[in-house]
N, C-alpha and C positions, 0 to 999 in steps of 0.2 A: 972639734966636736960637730956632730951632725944635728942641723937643725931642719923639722919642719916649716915645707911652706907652702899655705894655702895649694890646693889645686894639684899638688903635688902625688904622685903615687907612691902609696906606702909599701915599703919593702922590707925586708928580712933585716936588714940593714936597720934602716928607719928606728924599728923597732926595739931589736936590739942597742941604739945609740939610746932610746928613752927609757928602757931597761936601766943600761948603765947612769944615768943621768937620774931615776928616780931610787936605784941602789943607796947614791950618794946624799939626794933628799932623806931619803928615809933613817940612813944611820946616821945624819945631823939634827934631824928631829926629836921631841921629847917621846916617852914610849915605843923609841928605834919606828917611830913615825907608820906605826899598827890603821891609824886613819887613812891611809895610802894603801894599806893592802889590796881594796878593791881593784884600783887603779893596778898595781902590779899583777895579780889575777887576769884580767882582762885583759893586758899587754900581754901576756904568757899565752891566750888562750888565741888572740889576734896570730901574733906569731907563730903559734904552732900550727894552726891550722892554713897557714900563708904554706908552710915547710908541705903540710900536706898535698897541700893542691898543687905545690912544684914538683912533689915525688911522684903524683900521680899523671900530671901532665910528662914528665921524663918515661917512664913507662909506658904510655900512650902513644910516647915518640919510638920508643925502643921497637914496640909492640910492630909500628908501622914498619916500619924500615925494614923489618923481616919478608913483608909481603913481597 
């Protein structure tokens, strides 16, 4: 299992490890752990916008290499 640590940069990975990790919180939780949604939101939104900025920095690379 992938743990966070201080100082650390956070990655697609990262991410995804506390995805899974709060998947498992949550379906052990009472109300399938709905007080956590915030939290899973947020990590979705971190995430995808990490994926963003990697698609778009690859395209920026693509872009150059043509010149």
């Amino acid at each position: 299992m992938t743990f966070y640590v201080h100082g650390q940069t956070i990655t697609i990975e990262t991410l995804e490890a506390a995805l899974d990790r709060l998947a498992v919180i949550m379906s052990e939780a009472p109300d399938e752990g709905i007080a956590y949604l915030p939290i899973w939101r947020r990590l979705e939104r971190e995430r995808d916008l990490l994926l963003q900025q990697n698609d778009s920095i690859f395209a920026i690379r693509a872009r150059q290499k043509k010149l």
